[in-house]
C-alpha positions as CSV (number, residue, x, y, z in Angstrom):
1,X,119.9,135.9,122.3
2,X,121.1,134.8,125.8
3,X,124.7,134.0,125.3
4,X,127.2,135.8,122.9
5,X,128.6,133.0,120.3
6,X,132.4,132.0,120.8
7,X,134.9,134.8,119.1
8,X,132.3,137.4,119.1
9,X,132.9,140.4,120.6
10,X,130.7,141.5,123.5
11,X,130.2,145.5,122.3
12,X,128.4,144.5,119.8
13,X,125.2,144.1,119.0
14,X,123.7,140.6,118.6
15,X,120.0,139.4,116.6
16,X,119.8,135.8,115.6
17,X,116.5,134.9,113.9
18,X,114.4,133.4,116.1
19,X,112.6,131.1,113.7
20,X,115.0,128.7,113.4
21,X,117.6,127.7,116.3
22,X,121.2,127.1,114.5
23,X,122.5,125.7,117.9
24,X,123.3,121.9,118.3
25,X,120.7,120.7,121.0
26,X,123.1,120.1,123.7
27,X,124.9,123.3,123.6
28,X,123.8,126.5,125.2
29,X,124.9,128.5,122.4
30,X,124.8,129.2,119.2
31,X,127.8,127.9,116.8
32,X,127.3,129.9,113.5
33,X,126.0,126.3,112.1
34,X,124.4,126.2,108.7
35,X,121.1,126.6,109.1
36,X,119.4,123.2,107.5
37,X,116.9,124.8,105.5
38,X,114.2,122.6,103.8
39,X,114.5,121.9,100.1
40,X,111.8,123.9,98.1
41,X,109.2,121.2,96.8
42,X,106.1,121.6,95.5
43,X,103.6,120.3,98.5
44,X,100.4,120.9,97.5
45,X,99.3,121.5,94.2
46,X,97.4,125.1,93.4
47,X,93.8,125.7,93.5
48,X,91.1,125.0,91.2
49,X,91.1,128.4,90.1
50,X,94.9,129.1,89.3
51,X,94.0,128.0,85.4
52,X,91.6,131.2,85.2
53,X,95.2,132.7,85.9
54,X,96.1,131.7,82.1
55,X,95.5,133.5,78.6
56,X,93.9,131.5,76.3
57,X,96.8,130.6,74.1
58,X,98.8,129.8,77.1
59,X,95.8,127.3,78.1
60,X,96.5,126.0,74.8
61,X,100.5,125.6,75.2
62,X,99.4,124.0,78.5
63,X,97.2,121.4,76.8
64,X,100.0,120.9,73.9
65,X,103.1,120.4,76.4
66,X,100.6,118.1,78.9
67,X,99.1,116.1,75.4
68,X,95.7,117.2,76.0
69,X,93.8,117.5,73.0
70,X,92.9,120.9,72.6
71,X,92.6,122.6,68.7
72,X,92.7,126.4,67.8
73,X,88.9,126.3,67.9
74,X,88.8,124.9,71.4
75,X,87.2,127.2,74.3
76,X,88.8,128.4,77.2
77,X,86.5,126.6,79.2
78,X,86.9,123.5,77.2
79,X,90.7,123.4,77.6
80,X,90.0,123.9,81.6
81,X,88.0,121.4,81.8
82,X,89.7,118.3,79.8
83,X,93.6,119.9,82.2
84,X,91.4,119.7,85.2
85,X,90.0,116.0,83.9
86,X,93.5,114.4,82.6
87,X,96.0,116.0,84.4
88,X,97.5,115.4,87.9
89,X,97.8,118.7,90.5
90,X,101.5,118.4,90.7
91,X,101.3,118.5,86.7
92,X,99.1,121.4,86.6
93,X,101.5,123.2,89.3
94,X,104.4,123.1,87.4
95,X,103.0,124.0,84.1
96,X,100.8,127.0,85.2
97,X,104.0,128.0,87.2
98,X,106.1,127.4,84.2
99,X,103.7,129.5,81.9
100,X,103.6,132.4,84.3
101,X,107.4,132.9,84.5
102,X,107.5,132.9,80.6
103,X,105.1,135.9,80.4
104,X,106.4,138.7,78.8
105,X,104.7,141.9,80.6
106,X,106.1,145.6,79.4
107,X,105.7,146.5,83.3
108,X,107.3,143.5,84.8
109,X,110.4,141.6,85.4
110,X,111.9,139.7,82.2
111,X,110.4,136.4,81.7
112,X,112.0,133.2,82.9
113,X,112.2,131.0,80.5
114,X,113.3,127.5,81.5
115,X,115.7,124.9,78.7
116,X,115.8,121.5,78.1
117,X,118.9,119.6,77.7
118,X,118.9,118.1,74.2
């Protein structure tokens, strides 16, 4: 960093980031601002092959919560195909996202699991 930010004290040691300049423009430098991070959004939906990512029944929760029709006799390649057909990326981001947080696995972190208001 070139200058030393107001009310800091020169002995010490200073590393700002350099990603992301916290500086207004006009001033040589840096304020302690808040850095204006973007909001996380979904940008681009997940590739083609995220919904090999899925276990069968959770292909099949998929279908249920996206009103696909999909029975318990229905492939896994059957349920693929009719998401991949009637459903939008940003719909088939969210779910397989949703699905994989709610996994229960014995060596991982606790599942997420997300609630609706009623």
């Amino acid at each position: 960093m070139r200058n030393v930010p107001e009310g800091v004290s020169h002995k010490c040691e200073i590393w700002v980031y350099p990603e992301r300049r916290r500086a207004l423009p006009t001033a040589n430098h840096d304020h302690l601002e808040k850095w204006a991070l973007p909001h996380p959004v979904f940008e681009r939906p997940l590739p083609a092959s995220a919904l090999d990512l899925l276990w069968r029944d959770e292909l099949q929760q998929l279908c249920s919560s996206l009103r696909v029709s999909a029975t318990r006799q229905s492939v896994m390649t059957d349920m693929v195909a009719a998401l991949r057909w009637h459903c939008t990326g940003k719909e088939l981001t969210r779910g397989i996202c949703r699905l994989l947080r709610a996994r229960q696995c014995k060596e991982a972190d606790p599942e997420i699991i997300e609630r609706t208001a009623a």
